[in-house]
matplotlib code that plots the C-alpha trace (Angstrom):
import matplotlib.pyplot as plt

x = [89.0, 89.0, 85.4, 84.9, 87.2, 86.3, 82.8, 83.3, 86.5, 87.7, 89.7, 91.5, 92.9, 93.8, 95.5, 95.3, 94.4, 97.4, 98.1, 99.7, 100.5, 103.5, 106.6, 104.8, 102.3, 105.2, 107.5, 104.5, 103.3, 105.8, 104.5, 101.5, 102.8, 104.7, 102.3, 99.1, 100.6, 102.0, 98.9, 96.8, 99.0, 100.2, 96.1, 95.2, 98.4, 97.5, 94.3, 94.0, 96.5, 93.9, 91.6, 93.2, 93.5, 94.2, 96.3, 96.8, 98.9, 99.9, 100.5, 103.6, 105.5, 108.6, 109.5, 110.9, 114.0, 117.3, 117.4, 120.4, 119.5, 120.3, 118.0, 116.0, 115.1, 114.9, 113.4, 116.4, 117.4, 115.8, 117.8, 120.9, 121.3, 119.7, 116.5, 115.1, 114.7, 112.1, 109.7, 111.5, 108.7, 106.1, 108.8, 110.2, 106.5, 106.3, 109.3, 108.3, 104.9, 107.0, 109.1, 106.0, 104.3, 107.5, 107.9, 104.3, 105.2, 108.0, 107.0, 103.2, 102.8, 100.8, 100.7, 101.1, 102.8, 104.3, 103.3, 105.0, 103.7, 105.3, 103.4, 99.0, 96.7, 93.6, 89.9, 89.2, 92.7, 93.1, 93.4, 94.4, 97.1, 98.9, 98.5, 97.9, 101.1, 102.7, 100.1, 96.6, 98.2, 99.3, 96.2, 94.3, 96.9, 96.9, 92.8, 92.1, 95.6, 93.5, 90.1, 91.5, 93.9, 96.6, 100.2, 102.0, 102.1, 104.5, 105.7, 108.4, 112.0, 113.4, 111.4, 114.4, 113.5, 112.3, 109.4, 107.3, 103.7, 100.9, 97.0, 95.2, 92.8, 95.9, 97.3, 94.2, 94.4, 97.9, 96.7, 94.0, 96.1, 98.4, 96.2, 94.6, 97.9, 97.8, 99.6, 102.9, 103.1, 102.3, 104.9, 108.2, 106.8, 106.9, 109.8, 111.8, 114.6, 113.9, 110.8, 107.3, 108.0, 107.3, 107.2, 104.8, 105.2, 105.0, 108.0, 108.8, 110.1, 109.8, 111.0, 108.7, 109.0, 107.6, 104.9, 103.7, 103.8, 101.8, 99.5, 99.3, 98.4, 95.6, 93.8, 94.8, 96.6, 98.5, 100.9, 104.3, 105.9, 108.1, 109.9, 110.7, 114.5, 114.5, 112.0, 113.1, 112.9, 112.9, 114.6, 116.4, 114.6, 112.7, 112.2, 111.0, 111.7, 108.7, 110.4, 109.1, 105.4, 105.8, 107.3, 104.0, 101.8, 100.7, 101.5, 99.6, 97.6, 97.3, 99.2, 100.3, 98.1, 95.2, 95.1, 95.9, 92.8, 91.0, 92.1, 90.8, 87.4, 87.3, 88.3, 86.4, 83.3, 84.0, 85.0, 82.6, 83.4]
y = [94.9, 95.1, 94.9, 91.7, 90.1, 90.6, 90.0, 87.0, 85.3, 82.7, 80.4, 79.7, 82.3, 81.7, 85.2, 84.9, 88.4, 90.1, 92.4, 90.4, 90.5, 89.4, 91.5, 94.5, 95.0, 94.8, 97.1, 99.5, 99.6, 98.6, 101.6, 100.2, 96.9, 97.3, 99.6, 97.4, 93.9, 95.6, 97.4, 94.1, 91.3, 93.9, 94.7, 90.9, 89.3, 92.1, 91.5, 88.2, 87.6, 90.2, 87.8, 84.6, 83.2, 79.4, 79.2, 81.4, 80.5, 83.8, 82.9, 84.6, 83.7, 82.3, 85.1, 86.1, 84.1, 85.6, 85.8, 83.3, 80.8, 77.4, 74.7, 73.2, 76.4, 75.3, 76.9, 78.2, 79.8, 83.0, 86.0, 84.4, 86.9, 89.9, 89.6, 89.8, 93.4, 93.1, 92.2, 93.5, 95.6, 92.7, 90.4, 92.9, 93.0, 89.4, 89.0, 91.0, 89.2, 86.1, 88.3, 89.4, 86.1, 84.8, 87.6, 87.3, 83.3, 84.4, 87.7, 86.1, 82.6, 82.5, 79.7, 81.6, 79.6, 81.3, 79.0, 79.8, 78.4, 78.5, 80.2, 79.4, 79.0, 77.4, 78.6, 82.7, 83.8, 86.7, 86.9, 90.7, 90.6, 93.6, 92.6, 88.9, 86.6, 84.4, 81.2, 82.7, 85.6, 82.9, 81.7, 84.7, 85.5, 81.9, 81.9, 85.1, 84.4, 81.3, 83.1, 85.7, 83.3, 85.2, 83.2, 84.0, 84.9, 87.8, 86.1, 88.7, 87.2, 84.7, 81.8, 80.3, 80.8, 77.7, 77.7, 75.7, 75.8, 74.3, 74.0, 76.7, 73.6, 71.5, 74.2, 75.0, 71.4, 71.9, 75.0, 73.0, 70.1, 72.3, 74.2, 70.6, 69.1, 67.3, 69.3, 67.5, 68.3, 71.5, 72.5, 70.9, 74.0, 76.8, 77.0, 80.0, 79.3, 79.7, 80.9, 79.3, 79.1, 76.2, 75.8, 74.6, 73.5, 70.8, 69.5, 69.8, 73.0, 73.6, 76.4, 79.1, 77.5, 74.9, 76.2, 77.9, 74.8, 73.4, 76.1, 76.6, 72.8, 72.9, 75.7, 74.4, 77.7, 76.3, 79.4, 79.7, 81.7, 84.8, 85.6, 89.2, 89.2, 92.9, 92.3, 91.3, 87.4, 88.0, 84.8, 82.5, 79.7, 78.9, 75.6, 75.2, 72.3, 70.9, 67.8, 69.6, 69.2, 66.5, 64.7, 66.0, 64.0, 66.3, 65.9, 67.3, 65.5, 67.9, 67.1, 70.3, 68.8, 68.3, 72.1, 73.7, 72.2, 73.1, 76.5, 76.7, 76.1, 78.6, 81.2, 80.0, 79.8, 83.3, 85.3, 83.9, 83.9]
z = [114.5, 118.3, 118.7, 116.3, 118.2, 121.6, 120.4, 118.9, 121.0, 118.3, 119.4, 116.1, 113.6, 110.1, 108.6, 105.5, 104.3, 102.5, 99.7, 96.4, 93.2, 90.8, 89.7, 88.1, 91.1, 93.9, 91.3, 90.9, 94.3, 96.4, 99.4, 99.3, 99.8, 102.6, 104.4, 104.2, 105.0, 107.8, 109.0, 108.5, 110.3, 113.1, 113.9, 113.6, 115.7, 118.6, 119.3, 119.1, 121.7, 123.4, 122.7, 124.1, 120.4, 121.2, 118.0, 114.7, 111.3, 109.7, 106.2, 104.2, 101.3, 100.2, 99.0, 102.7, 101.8, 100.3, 96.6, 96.3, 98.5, 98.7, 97.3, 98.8, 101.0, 104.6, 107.2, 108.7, 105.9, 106.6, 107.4, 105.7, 102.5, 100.7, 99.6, 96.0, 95.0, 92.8, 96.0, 98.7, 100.6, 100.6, 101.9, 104.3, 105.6, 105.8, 107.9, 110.1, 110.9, 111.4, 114.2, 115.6, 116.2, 117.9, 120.4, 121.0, 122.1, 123.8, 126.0, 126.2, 125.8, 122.5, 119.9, 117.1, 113.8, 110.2, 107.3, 104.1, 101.2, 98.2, 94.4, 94.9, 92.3, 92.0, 92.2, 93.0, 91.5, 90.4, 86.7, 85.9, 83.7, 85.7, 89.1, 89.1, 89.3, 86.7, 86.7, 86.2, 83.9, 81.7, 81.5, 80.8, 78.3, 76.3, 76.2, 75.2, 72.7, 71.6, 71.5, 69.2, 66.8, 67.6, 66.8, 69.8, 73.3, 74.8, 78.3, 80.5, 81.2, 80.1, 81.0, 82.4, 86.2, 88.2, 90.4, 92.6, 92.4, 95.1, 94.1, 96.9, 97.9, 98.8, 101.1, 102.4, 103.8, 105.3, 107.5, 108.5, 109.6, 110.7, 113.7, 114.7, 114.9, 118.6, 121.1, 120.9, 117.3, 117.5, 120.2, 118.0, 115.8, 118.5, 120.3, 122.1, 120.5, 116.6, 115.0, 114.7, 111.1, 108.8, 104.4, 102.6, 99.1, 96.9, 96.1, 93.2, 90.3, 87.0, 84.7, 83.3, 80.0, 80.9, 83.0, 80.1, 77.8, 80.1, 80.1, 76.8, 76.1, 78.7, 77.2, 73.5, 72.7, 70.2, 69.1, 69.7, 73.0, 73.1, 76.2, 76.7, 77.8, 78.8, 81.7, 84.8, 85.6, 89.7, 91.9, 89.8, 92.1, 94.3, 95.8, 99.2, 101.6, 103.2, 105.4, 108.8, 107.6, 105.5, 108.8, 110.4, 108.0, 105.2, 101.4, 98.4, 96.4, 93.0, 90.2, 87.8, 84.9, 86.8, 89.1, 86.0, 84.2, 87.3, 87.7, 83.9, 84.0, 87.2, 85.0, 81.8, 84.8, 85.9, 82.5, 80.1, 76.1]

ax = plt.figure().add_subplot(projection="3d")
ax.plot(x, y, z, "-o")
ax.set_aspect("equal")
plt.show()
């Protein structure tokens, strides 16, 4: 790590690398979890200030925020209550990149900025049904339900959860705009006072229900749905507040409908019938 960046001196870092996965990867791994998100953002954050990084987003999650939170969640939020159980190390891990990249600002005049999208999908997912989280899993699970004429599909909790969902090329765009924002813009985000932290999300919730209605009617699954009540259903919500960025001129442009059909042919392009 050291040598590639003193080799190379970039002058802008994107950290996007992290270990994920949905409820039964974090329950099953949760060591893991905490121990390689850790070792990755603490290597990446310390050399490039080493480096004389010009500017770096660390991406996180919302899932840094407590578990009864206040909707929308606002940036200031964080810290305010326990945090879901379910994901604790990964968020635990998270938070702690977020602290690290604003006493790097502070004790050494970096530019470094937390970016916390809310629930990705989109082109490369993952789509392993233990480790992948709730969007691409219901798509594996409706095609190959579809594929195989079975008459329903076995979805954990109660489906009664809301959650925000952003397409990955739309976010993409907003850490882009992000680390070109002109200095002035930039510097309302990294101030000594709070930290460099700003959401990312798209606006708008919808139950689990309903995200896999609209699954299922994308891939033409046309079965009925069975929600397993004696899993766990993790935060009851999750909607983010995205006026700081929104104010900063980004919005996505993906509708539900239209990622969703696009996340579907990458996985119909990637796992052949």
């Amino acid at each position: 790590m050291r040598d590639f960046f003193q080799r190379e001196k970039p002058d802008y870092v994107f950290l996007a690398a992290a270990k994920v996965g949905g409820i039964v990867a974090n329950s099953s791994y949760p060591a893991e979890f905490i121990h390689s998100n850790l070792a990755v953002q603490t290597n990446v954050l310390h050399e490039s200030w080493r480096a004389g990084v010009k500017r770096l987003l660390f991406l996180g999650s919302s899932c840094i925020y407590p578990r009864q939170c206040p909707q929308p969640i606002r940036e200031e939020y964080l810290l305010t209550g326990p945090l879901e159980p379910t994901n604790r190390p990964y968020a635990i891990a998270k938070i702690a990149g977020i602290e690290m990249c604003w006493s790097y600002n502070r004790q050494y005049g970096t530019s470094f900025l937390s970016a916390m999208p809310t629930n990705l999908y989109g082109p490369g997912d993952s789509y392993d049904l233990n480790n992948s989280h709730v969007l691409p899993a219901l798509i594996r699970k409706m095609h190959e339900a579809k594929k195989s004429g079975a008459e329903e599909v076995l979805i954990w909790g109660t489906g009664s959860p809301l959650r925000e969902f952003l397409y990955s090329e739309d976010m993409a765009e907003a850490c882009v705009h992000l680390l070109e924002l002109p200095a002035p813009g930039f510097a309302k985000l990294i101030k000594d006072s709070e930290p460099p932290l700003v959401n990312i999300g798209y606006g708008e919730d919808q139950s689990i229900a309903d995200l896999a209605r609209t699954v299922a009617r994308v891939v033409g699954f046309r079965g009925s749905l069975r929600f397993d009540t004696s899993k766990p259903d993790g935060t009851p919500r999750k909607l983010l507040d995205s006026g700081r960025i929104n104010a900063l001129g980004w919005k996505p442009r993906t509708r539900m409908d239209a990622g969703v059909a696009l996340a579907y042919q990458d996985f119909l392009s990637r796992y052949p019938a």
